[in-house]
KOLZABA-102810 format. One record per residue: residue number from 1; residue in three letters; x, y, z of N, C-alpha, C in turn. Coordinates in pm, 1 decimal. Layout:
// KOLZABA-102810
  resi  resn    n.east   n.north      n.up   ca.east  ca.north     ca.up    c.east   c.north      c.up
   NUM   ALA         X         Y         Z         X         Y         Z         X         Y         Z
...
//
This chain:
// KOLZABA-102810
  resi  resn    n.east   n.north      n.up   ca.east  ca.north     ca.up    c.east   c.north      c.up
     1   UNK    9381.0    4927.8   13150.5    9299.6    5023.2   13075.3    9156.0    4972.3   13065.4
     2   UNK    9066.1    5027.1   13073.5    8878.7    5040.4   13056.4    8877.8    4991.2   12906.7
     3   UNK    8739.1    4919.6   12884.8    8739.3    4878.9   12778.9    8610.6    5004.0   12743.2
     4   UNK    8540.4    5060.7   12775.8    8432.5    5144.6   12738.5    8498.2    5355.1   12753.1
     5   UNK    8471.5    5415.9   12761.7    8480.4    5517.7   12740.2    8421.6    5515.8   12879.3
     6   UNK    8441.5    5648.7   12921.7    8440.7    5718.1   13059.3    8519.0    5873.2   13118.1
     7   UNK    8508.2    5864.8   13240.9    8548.9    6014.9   13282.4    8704.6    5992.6   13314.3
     8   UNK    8760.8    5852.8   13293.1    8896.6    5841.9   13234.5    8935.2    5856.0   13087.8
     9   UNK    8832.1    5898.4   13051.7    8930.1    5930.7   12884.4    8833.0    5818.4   12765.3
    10   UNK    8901.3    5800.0   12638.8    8825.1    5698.5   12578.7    8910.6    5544.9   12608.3
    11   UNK    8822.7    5476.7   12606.6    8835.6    5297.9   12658.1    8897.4    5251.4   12517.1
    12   UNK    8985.0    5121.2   12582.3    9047.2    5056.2   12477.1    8957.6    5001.3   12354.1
    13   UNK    8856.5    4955.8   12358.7    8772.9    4902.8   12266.3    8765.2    5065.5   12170.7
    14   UNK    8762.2    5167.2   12193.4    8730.7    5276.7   12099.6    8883.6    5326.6   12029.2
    15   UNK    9015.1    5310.8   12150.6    9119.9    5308.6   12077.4    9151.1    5198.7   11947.7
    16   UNK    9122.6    5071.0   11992.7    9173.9    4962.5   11919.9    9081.6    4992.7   11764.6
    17   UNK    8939.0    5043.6   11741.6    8879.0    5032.2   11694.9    8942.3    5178.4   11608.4
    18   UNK    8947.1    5313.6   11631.0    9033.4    5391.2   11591.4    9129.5    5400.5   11508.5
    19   UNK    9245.7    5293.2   11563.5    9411.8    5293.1   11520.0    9344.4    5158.6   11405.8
    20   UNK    9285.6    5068.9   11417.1    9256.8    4968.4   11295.6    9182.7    5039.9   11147.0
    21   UNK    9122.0    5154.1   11232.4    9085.7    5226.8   11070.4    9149.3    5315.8   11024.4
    22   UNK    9258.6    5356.3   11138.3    9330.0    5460.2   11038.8    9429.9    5343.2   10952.9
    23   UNK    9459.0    5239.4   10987.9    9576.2    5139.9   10919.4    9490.9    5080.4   10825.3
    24   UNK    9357.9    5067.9   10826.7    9313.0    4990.7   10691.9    9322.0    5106.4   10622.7
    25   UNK    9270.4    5260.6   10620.0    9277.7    5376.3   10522.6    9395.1    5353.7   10482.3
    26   UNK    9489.2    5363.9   10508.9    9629.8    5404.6   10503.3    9645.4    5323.9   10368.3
    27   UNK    9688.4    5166.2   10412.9    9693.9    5065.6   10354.2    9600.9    5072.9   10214.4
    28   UNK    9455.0    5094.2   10209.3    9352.9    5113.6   10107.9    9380.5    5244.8   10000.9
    29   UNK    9487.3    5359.7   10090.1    9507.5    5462.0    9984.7    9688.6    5414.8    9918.0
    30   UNK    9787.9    5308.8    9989.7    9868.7    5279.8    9948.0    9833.2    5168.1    9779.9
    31   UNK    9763.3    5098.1    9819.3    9738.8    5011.2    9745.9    9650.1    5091.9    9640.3
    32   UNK    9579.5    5210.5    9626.4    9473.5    5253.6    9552.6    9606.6    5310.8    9417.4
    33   UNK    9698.5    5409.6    9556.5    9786.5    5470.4    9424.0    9901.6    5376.6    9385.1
    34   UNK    9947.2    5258.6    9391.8    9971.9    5176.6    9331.4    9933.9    5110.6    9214.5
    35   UNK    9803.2    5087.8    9243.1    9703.4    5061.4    9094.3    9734.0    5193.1    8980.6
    36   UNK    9700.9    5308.2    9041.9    9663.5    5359.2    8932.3    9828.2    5405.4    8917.3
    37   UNK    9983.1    5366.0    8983.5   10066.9    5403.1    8887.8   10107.9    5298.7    8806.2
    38   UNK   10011.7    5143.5    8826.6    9993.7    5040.3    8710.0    9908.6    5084.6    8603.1
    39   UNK    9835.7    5184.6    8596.8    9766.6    5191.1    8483.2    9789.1    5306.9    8425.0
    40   UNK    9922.0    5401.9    8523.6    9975.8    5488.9    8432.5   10094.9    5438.3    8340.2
    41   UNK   10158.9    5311.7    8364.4   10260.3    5217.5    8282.8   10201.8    5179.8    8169.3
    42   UNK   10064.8    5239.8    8138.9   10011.5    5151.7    7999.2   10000.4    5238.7    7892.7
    43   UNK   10096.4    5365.7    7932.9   10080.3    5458.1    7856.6   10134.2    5410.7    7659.5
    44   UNK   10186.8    5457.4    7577.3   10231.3    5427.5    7476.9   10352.9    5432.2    7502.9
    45   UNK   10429.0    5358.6    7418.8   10570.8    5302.7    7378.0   10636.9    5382.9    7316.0
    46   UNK   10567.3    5467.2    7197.1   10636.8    5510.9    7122.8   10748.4    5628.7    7134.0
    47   UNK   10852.0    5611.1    7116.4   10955.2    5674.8    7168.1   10967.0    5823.1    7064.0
    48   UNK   11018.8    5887.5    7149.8   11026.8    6036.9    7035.2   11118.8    6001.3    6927.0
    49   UNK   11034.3    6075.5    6804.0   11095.3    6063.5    6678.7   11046.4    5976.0    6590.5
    50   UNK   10974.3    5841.8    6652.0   10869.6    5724.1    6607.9   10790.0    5745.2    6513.0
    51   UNK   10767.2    5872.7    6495.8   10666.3    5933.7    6375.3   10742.1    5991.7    6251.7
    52   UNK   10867.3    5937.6    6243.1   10985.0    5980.6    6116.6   10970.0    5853.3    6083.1
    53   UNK   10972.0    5788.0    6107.9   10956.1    5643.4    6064.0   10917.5    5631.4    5903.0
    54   UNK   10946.9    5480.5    5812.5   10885.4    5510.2    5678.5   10959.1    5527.1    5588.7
    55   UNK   11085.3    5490.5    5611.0   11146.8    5569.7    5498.6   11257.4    5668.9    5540.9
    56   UNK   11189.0    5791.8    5621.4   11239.9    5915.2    5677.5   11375.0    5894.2    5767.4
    57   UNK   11359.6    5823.8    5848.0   11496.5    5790.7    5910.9   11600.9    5665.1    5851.0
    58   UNK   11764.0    5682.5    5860.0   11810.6    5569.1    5843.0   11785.6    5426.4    5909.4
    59   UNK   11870.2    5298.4    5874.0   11800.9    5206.4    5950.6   11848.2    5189.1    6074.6
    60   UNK   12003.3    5249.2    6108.6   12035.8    5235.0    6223.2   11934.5    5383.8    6334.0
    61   UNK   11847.1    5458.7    6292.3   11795.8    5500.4    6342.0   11684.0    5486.5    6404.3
    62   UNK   11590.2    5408.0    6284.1   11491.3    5257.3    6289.1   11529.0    5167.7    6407.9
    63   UNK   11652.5    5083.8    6374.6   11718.0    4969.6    6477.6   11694.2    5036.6    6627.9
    64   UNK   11718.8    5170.9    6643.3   11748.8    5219.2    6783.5   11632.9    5247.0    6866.9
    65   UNK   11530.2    5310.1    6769.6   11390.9    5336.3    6785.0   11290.5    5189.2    6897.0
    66   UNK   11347.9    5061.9    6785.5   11267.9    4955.1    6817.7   11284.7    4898.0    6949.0
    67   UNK   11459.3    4898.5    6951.6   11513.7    4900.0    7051.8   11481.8    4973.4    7173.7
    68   UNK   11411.0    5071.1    7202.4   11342.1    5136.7    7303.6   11220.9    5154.0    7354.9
    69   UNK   11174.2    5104.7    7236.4   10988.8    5019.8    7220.7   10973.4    4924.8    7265.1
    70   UNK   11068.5    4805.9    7236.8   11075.6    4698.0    7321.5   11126.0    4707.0    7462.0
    71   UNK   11221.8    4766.8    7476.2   11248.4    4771.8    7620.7   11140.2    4861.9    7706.6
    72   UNK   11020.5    4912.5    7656.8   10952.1    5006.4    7748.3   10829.3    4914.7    7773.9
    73   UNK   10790.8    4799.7    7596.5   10709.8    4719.5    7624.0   10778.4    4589.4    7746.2
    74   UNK   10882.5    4594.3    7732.4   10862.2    4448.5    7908.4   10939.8    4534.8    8008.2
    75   UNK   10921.1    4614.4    7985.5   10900.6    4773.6    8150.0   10752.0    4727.5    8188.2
    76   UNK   10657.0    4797.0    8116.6   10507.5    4745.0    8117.7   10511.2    4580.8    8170.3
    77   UNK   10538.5    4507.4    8080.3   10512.5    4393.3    8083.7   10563.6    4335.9    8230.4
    78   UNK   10654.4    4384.5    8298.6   10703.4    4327.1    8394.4   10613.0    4389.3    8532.3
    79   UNK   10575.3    4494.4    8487.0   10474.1    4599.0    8618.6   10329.6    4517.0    8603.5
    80   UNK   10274.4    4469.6    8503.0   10131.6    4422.7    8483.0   10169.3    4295.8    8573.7
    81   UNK   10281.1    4209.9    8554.3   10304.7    4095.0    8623.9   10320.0    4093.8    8784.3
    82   UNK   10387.4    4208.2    8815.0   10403.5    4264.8    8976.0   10261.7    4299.9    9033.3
    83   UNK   10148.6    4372.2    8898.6   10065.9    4402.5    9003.7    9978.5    4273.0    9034.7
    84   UNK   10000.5    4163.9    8995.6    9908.3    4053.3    8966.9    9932.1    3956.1    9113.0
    85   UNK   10095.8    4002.7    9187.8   10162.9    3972.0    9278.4   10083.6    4003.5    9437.9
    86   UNK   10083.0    3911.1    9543.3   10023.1    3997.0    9680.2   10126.1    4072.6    9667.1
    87   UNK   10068.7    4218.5    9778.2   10120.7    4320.6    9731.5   10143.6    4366.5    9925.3
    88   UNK   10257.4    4387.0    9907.8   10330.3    4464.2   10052.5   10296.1    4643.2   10025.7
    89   UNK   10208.9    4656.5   10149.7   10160.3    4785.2   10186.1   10303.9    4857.9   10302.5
    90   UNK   10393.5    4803.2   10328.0   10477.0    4872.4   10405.8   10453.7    4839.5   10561.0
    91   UNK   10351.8    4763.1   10563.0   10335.8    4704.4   10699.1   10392.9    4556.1   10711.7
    92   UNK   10452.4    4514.0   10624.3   10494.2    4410.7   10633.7   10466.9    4301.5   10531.1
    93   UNK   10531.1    4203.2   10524.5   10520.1    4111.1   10386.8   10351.9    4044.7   10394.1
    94   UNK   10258.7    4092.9   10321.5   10121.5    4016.4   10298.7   10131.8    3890.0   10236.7
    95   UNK   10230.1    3809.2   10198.1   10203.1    3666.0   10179.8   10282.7    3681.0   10102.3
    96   UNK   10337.8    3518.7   10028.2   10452.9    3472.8    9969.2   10364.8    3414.4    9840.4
    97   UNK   10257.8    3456.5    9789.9   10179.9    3366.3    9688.1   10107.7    3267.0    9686.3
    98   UNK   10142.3    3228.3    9863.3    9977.8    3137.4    9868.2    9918.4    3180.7    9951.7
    99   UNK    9896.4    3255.6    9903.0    9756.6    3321.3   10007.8    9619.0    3364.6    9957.8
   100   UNK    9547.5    3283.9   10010.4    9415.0    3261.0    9931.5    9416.8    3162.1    9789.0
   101   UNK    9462.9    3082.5    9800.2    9478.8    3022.6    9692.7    9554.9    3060.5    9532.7
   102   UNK    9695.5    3161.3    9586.2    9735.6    3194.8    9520.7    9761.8    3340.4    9491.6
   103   UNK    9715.3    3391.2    9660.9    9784.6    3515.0    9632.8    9641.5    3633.3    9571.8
   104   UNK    9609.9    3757.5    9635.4    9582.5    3853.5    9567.5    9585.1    3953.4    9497.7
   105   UNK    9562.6    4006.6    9391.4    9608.1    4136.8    9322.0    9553.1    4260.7    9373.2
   106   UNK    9627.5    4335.7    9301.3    9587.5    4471.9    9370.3    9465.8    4523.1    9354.3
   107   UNK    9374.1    4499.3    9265.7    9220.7    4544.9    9245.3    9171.1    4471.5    9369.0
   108   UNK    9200.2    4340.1    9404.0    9167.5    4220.3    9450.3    9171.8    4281.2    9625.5
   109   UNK    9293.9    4345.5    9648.2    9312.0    4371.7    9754.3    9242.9    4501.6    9827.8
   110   UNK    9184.3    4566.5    9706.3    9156.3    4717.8    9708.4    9017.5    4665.3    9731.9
   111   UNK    8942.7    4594.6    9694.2    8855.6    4548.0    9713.9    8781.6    4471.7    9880.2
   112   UNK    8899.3    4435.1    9865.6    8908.2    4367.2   10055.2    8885.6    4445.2   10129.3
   113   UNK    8992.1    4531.1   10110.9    9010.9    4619.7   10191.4    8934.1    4779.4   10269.4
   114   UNK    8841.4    4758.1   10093.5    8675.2    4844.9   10117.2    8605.4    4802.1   10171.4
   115   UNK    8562.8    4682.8   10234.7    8454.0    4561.2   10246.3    8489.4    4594.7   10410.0
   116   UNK    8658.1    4571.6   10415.8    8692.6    4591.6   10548.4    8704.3    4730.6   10649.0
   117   UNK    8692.4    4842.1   10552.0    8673.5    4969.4   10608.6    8504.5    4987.5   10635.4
   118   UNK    8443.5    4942.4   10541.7    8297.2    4885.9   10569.6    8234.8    4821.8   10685.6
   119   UNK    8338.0    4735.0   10747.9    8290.2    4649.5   10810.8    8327.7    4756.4   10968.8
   120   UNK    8433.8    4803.0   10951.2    8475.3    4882.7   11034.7    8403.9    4998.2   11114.1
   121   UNK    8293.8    5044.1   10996.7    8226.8    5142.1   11037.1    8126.5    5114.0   11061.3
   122   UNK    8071.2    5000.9   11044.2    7937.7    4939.9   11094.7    7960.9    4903.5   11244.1
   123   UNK    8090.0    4873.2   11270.9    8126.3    4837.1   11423.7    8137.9    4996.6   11518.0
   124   UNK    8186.6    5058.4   11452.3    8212.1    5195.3   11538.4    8075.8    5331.3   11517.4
   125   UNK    7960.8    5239.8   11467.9    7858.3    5328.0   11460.9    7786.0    5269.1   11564.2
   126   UNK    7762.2    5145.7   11577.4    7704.6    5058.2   11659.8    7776.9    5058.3   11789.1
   127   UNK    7908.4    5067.9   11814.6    7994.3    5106.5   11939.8    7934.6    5239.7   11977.8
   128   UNK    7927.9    5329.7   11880.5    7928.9    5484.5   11975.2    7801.2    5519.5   11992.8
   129   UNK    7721.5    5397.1   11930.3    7590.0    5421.6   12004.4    7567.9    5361.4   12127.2
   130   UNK    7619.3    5281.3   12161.2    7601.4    5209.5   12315.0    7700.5    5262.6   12427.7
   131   UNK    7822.3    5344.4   12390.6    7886.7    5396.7   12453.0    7917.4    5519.9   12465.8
   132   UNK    7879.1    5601.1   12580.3    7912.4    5738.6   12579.5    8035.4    5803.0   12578.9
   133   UNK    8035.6    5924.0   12565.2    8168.0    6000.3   12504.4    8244.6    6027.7   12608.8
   134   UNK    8343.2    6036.4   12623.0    8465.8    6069.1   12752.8    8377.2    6284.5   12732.9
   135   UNK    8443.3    6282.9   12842.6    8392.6    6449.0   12884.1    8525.7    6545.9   12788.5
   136   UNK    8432.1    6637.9   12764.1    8546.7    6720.0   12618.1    8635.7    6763.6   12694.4
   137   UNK    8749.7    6786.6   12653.1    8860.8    6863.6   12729.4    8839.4    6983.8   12767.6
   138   UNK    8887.1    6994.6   12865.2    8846.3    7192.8   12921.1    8909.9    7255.2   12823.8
   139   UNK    9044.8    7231.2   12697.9    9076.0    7344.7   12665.3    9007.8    7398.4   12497.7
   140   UNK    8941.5    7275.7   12524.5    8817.0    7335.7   12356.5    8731.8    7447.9   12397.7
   141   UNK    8705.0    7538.2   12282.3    8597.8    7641.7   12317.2    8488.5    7563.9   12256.5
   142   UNK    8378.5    7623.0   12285.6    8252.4    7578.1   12227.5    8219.1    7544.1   12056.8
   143   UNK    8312.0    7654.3   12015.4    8314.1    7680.3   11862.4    8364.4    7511.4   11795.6
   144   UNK    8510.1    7452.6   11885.4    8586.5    7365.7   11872.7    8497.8    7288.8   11887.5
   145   UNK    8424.5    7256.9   12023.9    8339.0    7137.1   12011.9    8288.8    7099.9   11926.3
   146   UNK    8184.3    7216.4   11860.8    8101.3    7176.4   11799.5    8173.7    7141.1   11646.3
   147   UNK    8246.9    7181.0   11608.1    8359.4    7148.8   11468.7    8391.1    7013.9   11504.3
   148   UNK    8416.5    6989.5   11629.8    8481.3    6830.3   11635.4    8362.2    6707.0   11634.1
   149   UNK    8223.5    6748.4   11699.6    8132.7    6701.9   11665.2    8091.9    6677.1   11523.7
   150   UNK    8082.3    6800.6   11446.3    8097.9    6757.6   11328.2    8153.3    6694.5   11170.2
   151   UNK    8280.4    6691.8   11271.9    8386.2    6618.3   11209.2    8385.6    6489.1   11194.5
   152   UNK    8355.6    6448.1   11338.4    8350.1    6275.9   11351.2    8215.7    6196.3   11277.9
   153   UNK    8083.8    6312.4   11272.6    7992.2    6294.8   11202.0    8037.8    6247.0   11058.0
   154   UNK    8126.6    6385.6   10969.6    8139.3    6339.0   10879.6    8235.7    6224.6   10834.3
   155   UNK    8359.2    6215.8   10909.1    8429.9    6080.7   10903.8    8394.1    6001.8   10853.8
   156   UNK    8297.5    5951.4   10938.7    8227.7    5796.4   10995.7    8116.8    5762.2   10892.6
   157   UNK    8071.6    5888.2   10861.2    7963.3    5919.6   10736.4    8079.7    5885.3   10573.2
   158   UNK    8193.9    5923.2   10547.7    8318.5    5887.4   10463.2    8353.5    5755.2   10473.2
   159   UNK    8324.2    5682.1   10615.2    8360.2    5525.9   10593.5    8321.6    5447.5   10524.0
   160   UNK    8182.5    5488.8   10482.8    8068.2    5405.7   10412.0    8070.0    5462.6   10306.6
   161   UNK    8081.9    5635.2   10206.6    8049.4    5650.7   10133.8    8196.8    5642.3   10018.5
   162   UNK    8319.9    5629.0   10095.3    8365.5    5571.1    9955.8    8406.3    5479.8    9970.5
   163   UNK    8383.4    5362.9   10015.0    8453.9    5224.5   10003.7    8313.9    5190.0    9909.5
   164   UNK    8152.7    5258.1    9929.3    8066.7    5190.8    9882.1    8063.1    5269.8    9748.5
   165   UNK    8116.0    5364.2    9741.0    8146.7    5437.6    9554.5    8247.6    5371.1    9497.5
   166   UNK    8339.8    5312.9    9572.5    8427.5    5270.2    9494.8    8395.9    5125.8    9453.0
   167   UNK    8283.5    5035.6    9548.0    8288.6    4889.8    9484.1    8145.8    4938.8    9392.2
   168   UNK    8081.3    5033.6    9369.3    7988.1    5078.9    9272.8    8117.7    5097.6    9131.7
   169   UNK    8185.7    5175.9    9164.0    8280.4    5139.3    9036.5    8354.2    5000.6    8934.5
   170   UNK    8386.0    4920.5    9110.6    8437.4    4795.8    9070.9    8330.9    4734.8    8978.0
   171   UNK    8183.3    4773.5    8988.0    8110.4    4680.0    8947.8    8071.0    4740.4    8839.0
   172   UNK    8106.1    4842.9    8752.4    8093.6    4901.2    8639.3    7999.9    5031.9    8635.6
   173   UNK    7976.3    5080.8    8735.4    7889.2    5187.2    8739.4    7982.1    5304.0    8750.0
   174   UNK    8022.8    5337.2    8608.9    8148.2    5465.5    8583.7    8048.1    5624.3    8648.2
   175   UNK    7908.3    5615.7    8665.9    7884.8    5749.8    8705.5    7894.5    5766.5    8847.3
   176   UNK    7916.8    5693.0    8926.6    7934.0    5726.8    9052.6    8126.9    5776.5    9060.3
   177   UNK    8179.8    5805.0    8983.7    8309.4    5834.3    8985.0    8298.3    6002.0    9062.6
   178   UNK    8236.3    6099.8    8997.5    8237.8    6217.4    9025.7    8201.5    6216.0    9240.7
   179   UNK    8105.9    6140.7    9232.5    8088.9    6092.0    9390.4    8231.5    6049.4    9458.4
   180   UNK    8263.3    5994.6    9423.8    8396.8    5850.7    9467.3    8502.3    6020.4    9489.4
   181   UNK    8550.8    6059.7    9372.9    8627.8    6149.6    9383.2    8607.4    6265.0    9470.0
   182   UNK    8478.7    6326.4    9506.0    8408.3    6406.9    9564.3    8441.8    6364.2    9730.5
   183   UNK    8410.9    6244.8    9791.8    8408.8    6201.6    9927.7    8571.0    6186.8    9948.4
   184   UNK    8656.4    6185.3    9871.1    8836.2    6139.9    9889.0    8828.7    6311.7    9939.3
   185   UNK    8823.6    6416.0    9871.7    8845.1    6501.1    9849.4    8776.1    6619.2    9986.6
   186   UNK    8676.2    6537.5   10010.9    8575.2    6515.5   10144.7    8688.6    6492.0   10272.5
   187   UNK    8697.8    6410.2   10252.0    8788.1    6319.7   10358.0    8948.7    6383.6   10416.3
   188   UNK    9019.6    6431.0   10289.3    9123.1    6498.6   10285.0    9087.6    6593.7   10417.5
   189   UNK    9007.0    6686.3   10350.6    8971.1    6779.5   10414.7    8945.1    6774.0   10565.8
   190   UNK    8853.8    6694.1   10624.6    8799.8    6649.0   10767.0    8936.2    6613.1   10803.3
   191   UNK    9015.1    6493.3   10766.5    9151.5    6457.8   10880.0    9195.3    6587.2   10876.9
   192   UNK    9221.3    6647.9   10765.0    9292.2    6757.9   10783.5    9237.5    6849.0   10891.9
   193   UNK    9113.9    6934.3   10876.6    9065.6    6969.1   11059.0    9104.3    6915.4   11123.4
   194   UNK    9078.1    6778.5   11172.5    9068.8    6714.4   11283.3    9221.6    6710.5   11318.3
   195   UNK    9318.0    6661.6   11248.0    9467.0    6688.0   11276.3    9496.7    6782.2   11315.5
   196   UNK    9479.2    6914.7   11279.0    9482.5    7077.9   11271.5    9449.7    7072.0   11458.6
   197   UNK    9327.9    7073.3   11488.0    9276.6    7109.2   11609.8    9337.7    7010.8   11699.7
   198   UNK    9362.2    6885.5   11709.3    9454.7    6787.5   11784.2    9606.3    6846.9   11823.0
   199   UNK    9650.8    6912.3   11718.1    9806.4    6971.0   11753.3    9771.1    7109.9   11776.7
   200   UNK    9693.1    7199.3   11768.2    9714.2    7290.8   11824.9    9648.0    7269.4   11982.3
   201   UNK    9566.5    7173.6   12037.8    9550.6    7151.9   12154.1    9673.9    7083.9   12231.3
   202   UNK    9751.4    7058.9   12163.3    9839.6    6981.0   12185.4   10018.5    7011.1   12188.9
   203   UNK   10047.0    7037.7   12056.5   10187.5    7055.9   12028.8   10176.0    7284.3   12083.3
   204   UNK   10134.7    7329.5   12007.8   10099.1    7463.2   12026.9   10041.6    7522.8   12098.7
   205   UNK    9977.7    7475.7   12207.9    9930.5    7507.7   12348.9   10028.2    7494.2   12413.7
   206   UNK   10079.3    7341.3   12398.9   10165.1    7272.0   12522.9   10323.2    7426.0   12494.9
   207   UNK   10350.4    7408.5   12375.8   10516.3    7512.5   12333.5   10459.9    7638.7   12432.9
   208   UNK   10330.3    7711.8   12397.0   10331.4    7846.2   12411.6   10326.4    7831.0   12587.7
   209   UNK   10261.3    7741.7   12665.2   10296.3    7724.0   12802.2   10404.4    7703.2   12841.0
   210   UNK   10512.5    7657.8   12760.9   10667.7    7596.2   12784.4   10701.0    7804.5   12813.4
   211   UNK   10686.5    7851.5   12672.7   10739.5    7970.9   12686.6   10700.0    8053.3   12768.1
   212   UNK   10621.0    8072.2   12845.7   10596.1    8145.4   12953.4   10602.5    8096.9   13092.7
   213   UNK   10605.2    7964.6   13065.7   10767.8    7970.7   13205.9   10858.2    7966.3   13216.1
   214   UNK   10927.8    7982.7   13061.1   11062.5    8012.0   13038.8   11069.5    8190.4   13066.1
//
């Protein structure tokens, strides 16, 4: 396989560079909603009925109450300790606790892992400027092109703007949130085109040609 792009298709250096950012996203949105179902565990304890308390209930009703307060407080208590743990994204075990001198947490990792989608897009802006584009497929219309042109625009433009809203958050700047949330929501959207037009060039072209030589 070509390492540059050409009138064979795109070159391995643009694949390899590709499939590494869709696996750091992946990984960066596994680990994101992980966090926040650690910081939905910090909800309150108090179990229904907790507000009869005082008097109002007997004591074996009291006894049962506490009894479910405590067990929800080291529910919590045991999830705050897990997230403090390196943390397996589903790609495989990220370390046994010494790693990095003990292992990273999940803010810790979410953090990396922006720096590294960062780093990612500084390489594939600087790649697709020195390397030209494989020739569009004959079966895009013009309309398609130009949607796919502007797709990859905005992508690549999403690489930088929320890994860099989100370490604006890490660092206490709560108004860039409406941004941060704005570019996810951004982003959704674009794979979603870009997926959309890939399978219908693809899965739904290829079927409806099956059926008419059937």
């Amino acid at each position: 396989m070509r390492l540059r792009n050409g009138e064979h298709g795109y070159g391995l250096v643009t694949k390899v560079l590709h499939w590494a950012t869709v696996l750091a996203i992946a990984a960066q949105f596994v680990v994101g909603y992980r966090i926040e179902d650690g910081d939905a565990a910090d909800r309150a304890c108090d179990p229904p009925g907790e507000e009869r308390g005082g008097g109002k209930t007997s004591d074996a009703e009291e006894e049962r109450l506490d009894r479910l307060e405590d067990a929800c407080e080291a529910q919590q208590d045991r999830l705050d300790d897990r997230a403090d743990e390196p943390v397996d994204v589903a790609f495989g075990d990220l370390g046994t606790g010494d790693l990095l001198d003990g292992g990273l947490s999940l803010p810790e990792w979410h953090v990396l892992l922006g720096l590294t989608i960062l780093a990612l897009g500084v390489v594939r802006v600087v790649w697709r400027r020195t390397t030209p584009l494989p020739p569009w497929a004959p079966a895009l219309s013009p309309v398609e092109r130009r949607l796919e042109g502007l797709l990859e625009k905005a992508l690549l433009a999403l690489l930088f703007v929320i890994p860099a809203t989100g370490l604006l958050l890490v660092a206490g700047e709560d108004g860039w949130l409406p941004a941060h949330v704005t570019a996810h929501v951004a982003f959704f959207v674009a794979v979603a085109l870009h997926v959309g037009l890939v399978l219908r060039h693809t899965v739904v072209r290829r079927d409806r040609h099956l059926r008419r030589m059937l």
